[in-house]
PQR file with spaces between the fields and no chain letter, atoms N, CA, C, O and H, PARSE charges and radii, in Angstrom:
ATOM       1  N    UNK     1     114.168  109.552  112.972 -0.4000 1.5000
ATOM       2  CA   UNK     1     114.958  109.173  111.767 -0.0000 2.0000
ATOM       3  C    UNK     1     114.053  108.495  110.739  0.5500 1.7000
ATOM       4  O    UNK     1     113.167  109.124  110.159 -0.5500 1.4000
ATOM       5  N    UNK     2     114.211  107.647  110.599 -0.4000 1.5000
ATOM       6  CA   UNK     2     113.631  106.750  109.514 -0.0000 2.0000
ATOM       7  C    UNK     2     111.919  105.748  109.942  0.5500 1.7000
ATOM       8  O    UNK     2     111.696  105.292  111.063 -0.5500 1.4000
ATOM       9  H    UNK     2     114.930  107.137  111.070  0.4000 1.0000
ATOM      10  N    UNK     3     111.246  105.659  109.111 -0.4000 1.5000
ATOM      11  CA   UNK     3     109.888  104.940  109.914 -0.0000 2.0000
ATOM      12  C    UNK     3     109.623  103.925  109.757  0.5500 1.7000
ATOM      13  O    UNK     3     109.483  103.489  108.615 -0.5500 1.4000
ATOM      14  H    UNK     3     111.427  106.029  108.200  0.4000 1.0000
ATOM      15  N    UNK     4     109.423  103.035  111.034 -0.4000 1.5000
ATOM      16  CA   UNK     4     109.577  101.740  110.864 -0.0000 2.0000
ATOM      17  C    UNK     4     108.238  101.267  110.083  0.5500 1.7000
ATOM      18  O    UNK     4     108.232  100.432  109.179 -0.5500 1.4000
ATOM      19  H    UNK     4     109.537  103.389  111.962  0.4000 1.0000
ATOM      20  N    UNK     5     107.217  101.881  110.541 -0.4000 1.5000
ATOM      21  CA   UNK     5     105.952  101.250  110.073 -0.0000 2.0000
ATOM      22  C    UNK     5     105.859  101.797  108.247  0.5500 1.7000
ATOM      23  O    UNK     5     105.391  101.019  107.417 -0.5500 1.4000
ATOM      24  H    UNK     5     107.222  102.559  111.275  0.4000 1.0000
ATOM      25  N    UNK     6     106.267  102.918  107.921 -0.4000 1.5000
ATOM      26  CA   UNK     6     105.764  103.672  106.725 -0.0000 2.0000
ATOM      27  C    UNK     6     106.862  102.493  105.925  0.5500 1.7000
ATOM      28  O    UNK     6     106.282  101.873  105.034 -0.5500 1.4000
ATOM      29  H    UNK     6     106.648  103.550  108.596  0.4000 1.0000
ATOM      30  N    UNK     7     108.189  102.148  106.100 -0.4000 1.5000
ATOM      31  CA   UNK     7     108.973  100.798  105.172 -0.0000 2.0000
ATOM      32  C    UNK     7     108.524  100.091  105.314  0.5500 1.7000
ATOM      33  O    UNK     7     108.301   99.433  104.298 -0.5500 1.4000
ATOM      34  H    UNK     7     108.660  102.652  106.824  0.4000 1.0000
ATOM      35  N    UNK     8     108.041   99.607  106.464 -0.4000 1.5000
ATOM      36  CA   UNK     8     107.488   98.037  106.237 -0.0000 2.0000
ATOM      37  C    UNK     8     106.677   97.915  105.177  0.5500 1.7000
ATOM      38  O    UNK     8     107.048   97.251  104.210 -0.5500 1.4000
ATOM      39  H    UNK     8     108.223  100.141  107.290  0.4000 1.0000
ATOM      40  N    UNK     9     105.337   98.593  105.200 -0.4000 1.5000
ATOM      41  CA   UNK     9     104.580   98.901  104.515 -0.0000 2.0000
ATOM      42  C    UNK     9     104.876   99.201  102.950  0.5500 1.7000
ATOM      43  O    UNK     9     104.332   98.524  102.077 -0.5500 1.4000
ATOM      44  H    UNK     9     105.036   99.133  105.986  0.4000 1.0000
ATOM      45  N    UNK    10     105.719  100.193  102.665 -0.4000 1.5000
ATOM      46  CA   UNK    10     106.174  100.235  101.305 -0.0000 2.0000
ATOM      47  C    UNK    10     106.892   99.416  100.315  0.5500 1.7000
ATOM      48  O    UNK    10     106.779   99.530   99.094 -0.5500 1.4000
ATOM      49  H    UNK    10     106.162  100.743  103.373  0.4000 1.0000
ATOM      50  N    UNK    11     107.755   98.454  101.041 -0.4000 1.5000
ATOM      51  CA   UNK    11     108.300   97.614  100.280 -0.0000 2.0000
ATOM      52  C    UNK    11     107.203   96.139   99.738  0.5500 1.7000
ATOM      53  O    UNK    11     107.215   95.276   98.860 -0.5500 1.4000
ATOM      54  H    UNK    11     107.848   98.362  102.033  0.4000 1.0000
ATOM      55  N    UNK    12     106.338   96.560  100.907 -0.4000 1.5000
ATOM      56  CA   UNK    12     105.294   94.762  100.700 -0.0000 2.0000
ATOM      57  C    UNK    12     104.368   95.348  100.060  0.5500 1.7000
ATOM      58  O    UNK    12     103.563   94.416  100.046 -0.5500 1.4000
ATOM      59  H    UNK    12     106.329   97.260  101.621  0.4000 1.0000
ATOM      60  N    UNK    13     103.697   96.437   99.347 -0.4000 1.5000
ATOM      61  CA   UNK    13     102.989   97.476   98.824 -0.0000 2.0000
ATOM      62  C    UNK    13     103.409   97.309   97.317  0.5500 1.7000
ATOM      63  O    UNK    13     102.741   97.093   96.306 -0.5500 1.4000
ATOM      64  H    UNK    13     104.351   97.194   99.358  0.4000 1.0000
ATOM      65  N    UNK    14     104.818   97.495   97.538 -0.4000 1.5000
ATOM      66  CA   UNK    14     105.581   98.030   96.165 -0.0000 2.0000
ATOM      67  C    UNK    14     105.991   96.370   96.034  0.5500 1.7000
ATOM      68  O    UNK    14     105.562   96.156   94.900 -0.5500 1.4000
ATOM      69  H    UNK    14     105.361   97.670   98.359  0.4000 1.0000
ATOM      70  N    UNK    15     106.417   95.391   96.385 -0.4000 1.5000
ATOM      71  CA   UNK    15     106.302   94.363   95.686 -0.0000 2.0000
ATOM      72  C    UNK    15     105.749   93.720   95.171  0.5500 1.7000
ATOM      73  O    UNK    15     106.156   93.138   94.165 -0.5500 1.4000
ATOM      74  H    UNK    15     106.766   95.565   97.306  0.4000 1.0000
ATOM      75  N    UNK    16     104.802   93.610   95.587 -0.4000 1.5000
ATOM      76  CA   UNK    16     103.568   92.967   95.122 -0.0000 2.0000
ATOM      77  C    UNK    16     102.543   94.279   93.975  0.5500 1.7000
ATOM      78  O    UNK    16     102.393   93.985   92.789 -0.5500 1.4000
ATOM      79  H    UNK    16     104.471   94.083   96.403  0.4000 1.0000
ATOM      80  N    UNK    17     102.127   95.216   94.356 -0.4000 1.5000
ATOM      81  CA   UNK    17     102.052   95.940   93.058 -0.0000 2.0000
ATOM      82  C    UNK    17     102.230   97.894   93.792  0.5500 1.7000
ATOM      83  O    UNK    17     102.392   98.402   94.901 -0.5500 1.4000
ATOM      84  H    UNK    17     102.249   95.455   95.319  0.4000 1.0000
ATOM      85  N    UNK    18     102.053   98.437   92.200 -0.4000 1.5000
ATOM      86  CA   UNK    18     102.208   99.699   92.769 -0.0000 2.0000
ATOM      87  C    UNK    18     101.289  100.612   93.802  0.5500 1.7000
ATOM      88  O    UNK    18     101.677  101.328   94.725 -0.5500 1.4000
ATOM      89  H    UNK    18     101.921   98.023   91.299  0.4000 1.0000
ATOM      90  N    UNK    19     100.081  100.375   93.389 -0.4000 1.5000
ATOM      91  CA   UNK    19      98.894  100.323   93.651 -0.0000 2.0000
ATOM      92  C    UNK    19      97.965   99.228   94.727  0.5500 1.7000
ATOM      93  O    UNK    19      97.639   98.132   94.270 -0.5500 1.4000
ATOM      94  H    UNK    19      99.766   99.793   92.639  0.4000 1.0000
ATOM      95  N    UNK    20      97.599   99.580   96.068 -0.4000 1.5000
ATOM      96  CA   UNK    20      97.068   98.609   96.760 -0.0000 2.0000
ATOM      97  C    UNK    20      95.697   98.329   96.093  0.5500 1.7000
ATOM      98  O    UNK    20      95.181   97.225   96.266 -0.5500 1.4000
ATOM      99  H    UNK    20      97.863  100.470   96.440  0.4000 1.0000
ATOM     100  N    UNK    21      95.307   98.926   95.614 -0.4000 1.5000
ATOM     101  CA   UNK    21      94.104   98.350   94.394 -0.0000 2.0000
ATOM     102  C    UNK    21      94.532   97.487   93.013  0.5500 1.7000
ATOM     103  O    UNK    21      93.620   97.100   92.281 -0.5500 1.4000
ATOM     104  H    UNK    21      95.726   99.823   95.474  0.4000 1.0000
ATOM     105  N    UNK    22      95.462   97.289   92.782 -0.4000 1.5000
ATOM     106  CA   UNK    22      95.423   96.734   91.739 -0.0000 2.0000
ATOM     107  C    UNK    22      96.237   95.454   91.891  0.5500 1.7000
ATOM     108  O    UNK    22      96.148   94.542   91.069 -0.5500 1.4000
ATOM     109  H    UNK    22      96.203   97.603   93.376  0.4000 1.0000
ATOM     110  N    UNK    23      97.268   95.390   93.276 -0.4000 1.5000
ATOM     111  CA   UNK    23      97.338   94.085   93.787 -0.0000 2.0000
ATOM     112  C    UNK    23      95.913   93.027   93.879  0.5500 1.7000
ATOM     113  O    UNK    23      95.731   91.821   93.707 -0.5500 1.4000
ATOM     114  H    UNK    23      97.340   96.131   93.943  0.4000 1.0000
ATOM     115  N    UNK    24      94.967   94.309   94.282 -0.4000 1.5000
ATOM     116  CA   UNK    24      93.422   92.946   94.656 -0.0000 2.0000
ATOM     117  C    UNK    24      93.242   92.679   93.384  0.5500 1.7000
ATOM     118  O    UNK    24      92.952   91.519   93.677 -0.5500 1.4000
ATOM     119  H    UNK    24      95.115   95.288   94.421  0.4000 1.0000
ATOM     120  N    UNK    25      93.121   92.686   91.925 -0.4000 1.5000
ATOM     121  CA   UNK    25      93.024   92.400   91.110 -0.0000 2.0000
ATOM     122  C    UNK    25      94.001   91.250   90.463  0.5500 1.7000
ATOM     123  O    UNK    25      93.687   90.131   90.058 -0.5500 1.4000
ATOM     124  H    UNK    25      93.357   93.628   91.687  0.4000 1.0000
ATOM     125  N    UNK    26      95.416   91.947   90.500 -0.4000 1.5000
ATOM     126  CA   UNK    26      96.241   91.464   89.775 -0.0000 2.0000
ATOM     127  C    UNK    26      97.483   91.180   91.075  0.5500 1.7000
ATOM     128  O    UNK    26      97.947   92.211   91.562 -0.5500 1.4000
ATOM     129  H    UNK    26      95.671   92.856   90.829  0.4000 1.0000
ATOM     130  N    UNK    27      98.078   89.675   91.695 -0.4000 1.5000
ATOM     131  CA   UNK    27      98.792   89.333   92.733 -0.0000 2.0000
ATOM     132  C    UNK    27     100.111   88.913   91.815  0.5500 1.7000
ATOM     133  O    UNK    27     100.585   87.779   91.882 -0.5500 1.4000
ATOM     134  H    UNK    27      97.701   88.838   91.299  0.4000 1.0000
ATOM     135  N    UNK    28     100.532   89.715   91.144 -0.4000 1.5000
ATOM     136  CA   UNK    28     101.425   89.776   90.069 -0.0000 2.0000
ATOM     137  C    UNK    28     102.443   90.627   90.429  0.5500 1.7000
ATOM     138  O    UNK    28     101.969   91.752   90.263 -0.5500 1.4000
ATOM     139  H    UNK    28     100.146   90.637   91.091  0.4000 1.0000
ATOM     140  N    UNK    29     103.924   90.764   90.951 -0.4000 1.5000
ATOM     141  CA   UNK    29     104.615   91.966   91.309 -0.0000 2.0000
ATOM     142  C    UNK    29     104.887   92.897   90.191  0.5500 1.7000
ATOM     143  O    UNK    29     105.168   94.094   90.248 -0.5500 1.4000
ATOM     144  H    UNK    29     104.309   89.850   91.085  0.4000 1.0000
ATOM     145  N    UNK    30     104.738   92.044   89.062 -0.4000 1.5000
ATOM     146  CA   UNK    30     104.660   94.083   88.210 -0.0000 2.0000
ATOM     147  C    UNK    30     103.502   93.484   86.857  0.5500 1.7000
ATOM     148  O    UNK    30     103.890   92.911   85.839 -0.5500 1.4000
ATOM     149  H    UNK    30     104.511   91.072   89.016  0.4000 1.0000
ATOM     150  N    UNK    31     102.478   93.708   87.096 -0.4000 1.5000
ATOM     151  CA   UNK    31     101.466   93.721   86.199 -0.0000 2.0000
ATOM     152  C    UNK    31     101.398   94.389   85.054  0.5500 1.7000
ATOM     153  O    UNK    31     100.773   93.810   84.166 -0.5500 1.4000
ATOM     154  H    UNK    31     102.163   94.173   87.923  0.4000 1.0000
ATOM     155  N    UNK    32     101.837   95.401   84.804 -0.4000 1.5000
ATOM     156  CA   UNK    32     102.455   96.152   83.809 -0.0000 2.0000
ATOM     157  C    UNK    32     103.029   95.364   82.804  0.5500 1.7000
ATOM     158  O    UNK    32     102.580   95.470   81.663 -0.5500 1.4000
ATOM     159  H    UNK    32     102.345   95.871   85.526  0.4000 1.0000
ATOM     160  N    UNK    33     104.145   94.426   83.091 -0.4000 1.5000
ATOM     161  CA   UNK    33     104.871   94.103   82.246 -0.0000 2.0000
ATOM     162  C    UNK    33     104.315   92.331   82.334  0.5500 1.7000
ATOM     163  O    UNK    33     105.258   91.740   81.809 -0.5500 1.4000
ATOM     164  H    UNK    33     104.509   94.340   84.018  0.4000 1.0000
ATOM     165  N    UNK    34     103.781   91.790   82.540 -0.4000 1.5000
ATOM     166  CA   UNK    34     102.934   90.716   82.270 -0.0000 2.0000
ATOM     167  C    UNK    34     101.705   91.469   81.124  0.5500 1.7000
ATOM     168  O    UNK    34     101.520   91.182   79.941 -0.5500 1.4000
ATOM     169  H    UNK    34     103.014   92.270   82.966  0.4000 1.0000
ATOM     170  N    UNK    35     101.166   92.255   81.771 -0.4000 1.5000
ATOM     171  CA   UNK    35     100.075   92.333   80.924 -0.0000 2.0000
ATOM     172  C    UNK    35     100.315   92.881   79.389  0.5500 1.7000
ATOM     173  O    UNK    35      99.368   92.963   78.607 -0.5500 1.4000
ATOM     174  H    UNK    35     101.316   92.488   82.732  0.4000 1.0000
């Protein structure tokens, strides 16, 4: 059914930014709209 590891992962991914590269830069949940 559904994957435990691939959600975990996506929601703490996608909160913090869209991009796991641009979280290391920017620890901002939507950098986009700050910047």
């Amino acid at each position: 059914p559904q994957s435990p590891p691939r959600t975990l992962n996506l929601p703490r991914t996608r909160d913090r930014s869209p991009s796991p590269m641009r979280g290391h830069f920017i620890p901002s949940p939507l950098p986009t709209r700050r910047t």
